[in-house]
C-alpha positions as CSV (number, residue, x, y, z in Angstrom):
1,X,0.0,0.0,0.0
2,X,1.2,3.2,-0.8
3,X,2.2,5.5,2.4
4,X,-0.3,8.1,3.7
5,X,0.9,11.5,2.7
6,X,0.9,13.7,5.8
7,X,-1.8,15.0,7.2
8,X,-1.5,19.1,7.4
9,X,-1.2,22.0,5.4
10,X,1.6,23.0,2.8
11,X,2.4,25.7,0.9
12,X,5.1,26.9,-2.0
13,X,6.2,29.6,-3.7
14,X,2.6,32.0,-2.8
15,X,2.4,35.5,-4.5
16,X,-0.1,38.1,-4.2
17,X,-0.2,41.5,-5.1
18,X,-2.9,44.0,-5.4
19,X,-2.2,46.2,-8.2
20,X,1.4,47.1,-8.8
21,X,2.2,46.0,-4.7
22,X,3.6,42.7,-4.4
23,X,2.0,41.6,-0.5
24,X,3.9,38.6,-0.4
25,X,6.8,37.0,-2.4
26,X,6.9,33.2,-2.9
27,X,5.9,31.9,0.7
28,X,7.0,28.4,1.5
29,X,6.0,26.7,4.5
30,X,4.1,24.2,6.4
31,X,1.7,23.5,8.8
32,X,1.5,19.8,10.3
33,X,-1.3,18.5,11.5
34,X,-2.7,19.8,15.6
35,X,0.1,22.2,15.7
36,X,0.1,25.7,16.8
37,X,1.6,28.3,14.2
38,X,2.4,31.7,15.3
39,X,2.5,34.1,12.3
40,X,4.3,37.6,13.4
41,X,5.2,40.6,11.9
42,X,4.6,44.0,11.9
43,X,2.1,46.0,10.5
44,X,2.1,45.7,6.4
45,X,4.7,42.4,6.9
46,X,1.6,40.1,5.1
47,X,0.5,38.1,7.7
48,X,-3.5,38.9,6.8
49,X,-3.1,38.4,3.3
50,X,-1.3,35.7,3.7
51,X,-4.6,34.1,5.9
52,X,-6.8,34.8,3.7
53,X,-5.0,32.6,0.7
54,X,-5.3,30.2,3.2
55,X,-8.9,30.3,3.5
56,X,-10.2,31.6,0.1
57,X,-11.0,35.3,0.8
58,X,-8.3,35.7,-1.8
59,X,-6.8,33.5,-4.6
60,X,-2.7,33.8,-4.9
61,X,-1.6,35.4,-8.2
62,X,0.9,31.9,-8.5
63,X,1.9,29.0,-5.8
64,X,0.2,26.0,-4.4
65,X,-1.2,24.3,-1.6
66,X,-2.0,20.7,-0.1
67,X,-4.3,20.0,2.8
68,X,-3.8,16.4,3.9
69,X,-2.1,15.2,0.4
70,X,-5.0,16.9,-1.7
71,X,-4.4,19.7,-4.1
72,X,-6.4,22.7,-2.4
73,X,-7.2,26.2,-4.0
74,X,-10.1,27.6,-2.4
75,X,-12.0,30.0,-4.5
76,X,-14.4,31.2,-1.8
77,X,-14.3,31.2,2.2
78,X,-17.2,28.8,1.7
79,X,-15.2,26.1,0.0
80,X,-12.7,26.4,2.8
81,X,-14.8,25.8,5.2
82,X,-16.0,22.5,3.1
83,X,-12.5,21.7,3.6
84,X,-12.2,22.1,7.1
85,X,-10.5,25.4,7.4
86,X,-12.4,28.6,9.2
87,X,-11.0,32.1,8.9
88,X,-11.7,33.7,12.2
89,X,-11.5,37.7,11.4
90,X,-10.4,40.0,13.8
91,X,-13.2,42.3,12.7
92,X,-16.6,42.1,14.5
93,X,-19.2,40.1,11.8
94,X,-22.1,40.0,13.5
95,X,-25.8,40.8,13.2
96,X,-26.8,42.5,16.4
97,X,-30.4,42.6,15.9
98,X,-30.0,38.5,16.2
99,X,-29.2,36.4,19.2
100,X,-25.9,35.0,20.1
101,X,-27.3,31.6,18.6
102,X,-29.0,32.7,15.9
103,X,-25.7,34.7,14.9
104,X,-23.5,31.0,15.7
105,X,-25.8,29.3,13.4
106,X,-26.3,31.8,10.5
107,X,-26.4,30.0,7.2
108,X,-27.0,26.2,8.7
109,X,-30.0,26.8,11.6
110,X,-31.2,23.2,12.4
111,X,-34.3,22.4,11.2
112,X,-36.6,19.3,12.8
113,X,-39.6,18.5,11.3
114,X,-39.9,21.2,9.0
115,X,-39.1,23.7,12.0
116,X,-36.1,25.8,13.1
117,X,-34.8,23.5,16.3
118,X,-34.3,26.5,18.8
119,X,-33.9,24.0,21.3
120,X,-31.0,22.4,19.6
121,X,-29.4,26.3,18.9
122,X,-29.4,27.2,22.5
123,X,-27.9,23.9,23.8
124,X,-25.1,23.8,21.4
125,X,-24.6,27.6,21.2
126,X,-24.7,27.4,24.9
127,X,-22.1,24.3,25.5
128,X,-19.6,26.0,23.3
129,X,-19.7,29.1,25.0
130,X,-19.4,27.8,28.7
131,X,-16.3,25.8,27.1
132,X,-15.1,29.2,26.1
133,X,-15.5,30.6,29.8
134,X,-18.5,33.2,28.1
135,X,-21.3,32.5,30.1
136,X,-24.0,34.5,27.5
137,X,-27.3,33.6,27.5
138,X,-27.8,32.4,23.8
139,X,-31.2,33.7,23.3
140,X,-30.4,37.3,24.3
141,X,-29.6,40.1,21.4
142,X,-25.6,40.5,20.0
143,X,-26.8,44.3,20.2
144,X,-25.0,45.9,23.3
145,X,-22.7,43.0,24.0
146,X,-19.1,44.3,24.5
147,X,-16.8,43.8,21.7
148,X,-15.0,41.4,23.7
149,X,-17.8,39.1,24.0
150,X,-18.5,39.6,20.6
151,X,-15.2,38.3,19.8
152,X,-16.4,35.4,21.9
153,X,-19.4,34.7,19.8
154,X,-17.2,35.0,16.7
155,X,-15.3,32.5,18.0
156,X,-18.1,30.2,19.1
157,X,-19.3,30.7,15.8
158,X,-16.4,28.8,14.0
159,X,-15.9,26.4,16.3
160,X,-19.2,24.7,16.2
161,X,-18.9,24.0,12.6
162,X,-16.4,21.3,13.7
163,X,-13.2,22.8,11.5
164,X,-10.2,20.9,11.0
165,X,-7.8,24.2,10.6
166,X,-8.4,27.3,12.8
167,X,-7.0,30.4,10.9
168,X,-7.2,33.2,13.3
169,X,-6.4,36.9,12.4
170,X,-5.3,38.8,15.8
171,X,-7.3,35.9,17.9
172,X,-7.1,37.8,21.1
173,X,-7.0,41.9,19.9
174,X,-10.4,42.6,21.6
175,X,-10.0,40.2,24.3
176,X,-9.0,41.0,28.0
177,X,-6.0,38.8,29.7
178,X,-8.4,36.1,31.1
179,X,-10.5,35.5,28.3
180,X,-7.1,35.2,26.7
181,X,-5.6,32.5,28.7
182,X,-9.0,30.4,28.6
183,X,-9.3,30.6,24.6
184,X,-6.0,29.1,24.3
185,X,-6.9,26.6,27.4
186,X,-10.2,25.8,25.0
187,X,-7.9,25.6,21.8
188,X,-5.2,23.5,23.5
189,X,-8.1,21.2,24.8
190,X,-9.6,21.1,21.3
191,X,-6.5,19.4,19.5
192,X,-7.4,21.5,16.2
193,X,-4.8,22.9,14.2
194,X,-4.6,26.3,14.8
195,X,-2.6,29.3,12.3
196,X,-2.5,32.7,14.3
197,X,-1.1,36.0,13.0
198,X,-0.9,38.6,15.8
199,X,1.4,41.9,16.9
200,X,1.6,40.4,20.3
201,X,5.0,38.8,20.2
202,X,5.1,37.4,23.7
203,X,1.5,35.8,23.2
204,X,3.2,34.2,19.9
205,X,5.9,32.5,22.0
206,X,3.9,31.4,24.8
207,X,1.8,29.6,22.5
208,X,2.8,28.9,19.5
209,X,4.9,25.5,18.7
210,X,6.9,26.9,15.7
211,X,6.9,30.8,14.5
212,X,6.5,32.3,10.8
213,X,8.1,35.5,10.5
214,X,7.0,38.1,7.8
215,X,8.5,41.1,6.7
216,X,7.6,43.0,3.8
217,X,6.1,40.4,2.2
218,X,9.0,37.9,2.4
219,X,9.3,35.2,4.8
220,X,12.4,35.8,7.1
221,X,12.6,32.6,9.5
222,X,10.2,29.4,10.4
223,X,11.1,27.4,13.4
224,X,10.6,27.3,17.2
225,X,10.3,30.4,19.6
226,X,13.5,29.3,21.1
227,X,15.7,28.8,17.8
228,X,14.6,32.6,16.8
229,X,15.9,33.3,20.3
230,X,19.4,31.1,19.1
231,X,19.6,33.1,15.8
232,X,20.0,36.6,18.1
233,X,22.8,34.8,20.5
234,X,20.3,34.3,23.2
235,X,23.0,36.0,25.5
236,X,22.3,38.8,28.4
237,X,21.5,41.2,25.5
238,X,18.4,39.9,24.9
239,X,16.9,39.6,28.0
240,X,13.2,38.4,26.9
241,X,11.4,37.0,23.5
242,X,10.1,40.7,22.1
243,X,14.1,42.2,22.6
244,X,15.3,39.0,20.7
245,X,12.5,39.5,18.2
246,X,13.2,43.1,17.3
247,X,16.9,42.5,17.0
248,X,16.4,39.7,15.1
249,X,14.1,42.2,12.3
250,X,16.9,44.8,12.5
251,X,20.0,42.1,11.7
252,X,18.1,41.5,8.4
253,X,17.3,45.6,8.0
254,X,14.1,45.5,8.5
C-alpha cells in the first residue's frame, strides 16, 4: 500500500499583489497537522493576506497548496470551510439585531420537522460558549454586547462548525487577559490545528509550537520560539522573546 501523505497543510512559492504592490513574495511553509503556528510581523509584513489565501478570501496570483495530500485552491471562504479550514477575522461580523445563537448558526440553523430546532441552537450555542468561559445567555440580542464578548461569539461561531484548521487573524486583539488565557486553554483542549497571526509577540511564544516570521512580504525565519531566540545569541543582551525578536528584524534591515 502506498504511504499516507501527511496530514496538514503545505504551501510553495505563494504571490499576491494587489495592483502594482507585491504583499507577499513566494511563501514556502508548512503547517503539520494539531500544531500551533504563530505568524508575526509587523504591521504591512503580510501576515492577513497571507490568511486569507489560506482560506479563500483571496486567490494567490501563482503558488500552491496541499491540505492532507489533496491539491487545495479555495475560490471562496465557503469552499474552505467545506475543507475544514475557518477564517476567524479579527473584525466584528455579527448581526446585532439577532441572538448570540442565531448569529452561531447563521447560514445552517437546524431544522426538525420542518421547523427551526431553537432547542438544539441554545444547547449547542450554549455548550460551546461555557467551554469558552462566556457564560452569554444564547437567546439574548448581540446588540449591546461588548466587543469582547463579541469576539467570543465570533469564535463560538467557527468552532461549532467542527473545522479541521483554525486560521485566526489577531485571535485575542479585543479580548481581556483572562478571556485570553482560557481561549488558548479551549484551543489546547480542542487538539485543532490552529494558524495565528498577531502583533503580540510574547503571546506568539507562549503559545505557539513553531513561529513564521513576515517582513515585507518575504518570509524571514520558520522554526521554534527558542531557535529565533538562538539566531540573536540568546546572551544577556536579549533579555526576553520581544528584545530578541526586534533585534532579530533589524540584523536582516528591517
Amino acid at each position: 500500500t502506498d504511504p499516507q501523505p501527511p496530514a496538514g497543510l503545505d504551501c510553495t512559492g505563494l504571490t499576491k499583489s494587489f495592483g502594482s504592490v507585491t504583499v507577499l513574495k513566494g511563501i514556502d511553509f508548512a503547517v503539520p497537522a494539531g500544531s500551533v503556528i504563530g505568524l508575526i510581523g509587523e504591521n504591512g509584513a503580510g501576515k492577513s493576506t497571507l490568511s486569507s489565501l489560506i482560506t479563500g478570501v483571496h486567490r494567490p496570483d501563482s503558488g500552491t497548496m496541499t491540505l492532507d495530500g489533496q491539491p487545495y485552491a479555495p475560490a471562496t471562504p465557503g469552499e474552505a470551510l467545506d475543507a475544514g479550514v475557518v477564517l476567524i477575522h479579527q473584525e466584528i461580523r455579527l448581526l446585532p439585531e439577532l441572538t448570540v445563537a442565531e448569529n452561531i448558526f447563521l447560514g445552517r440553523l437546524p431544522c426538525r420537522a420542518g421547523r427551526i430546532d431553537r432547542q438544539r441552537m441554545f444547547e449547542e450555542s450554549r455548550e460551546v460558549l461555557d467551554l469558552l468561559g462566556a457564560h452569554i445567555d444564547p437567546n439574548r440580542q448581540v446588540r449591546g454586547l461588548s466587543m469582547a464578548v463579541q469576539q467570543e461569539i465570533e469564535i463560538a461561531k467557527a468552532i461549532t462548525r467542527k473545522p479541521r484548521y483554525i486560521i485566526f487573524d489577531e485571535p485575542s486583539a479585543s479580548l481581556d487577559p483572562r478571556q485570553r488565557e482560557r481561549l488558548w486553554a479551549f484551543l489546547a483542549e480542542l487538539g485543532t490545528t490552529v494558524v495565528f497571526s498577531t502583533h503580540d509577540v510574547g503571546e506568539a511564544e507562549r503559545h505557539a509550537d513553531r513561529l513564521l516570521v513576515l517582513a515585507d512580504g518575504e518570509l524571514l525565519f520558520t522554526g521554534t520560539p527558542m531557535e529565533l531566540e538562538a539566531e540573536t545569541g540568546g546572551d544577556a543582551a536579549t533579555p526576553d522573546f520581544e528584545t530578541a525578536f526586534v533585534r532579530f528584524l533589524h540584523e536582516r534591515g528591517h
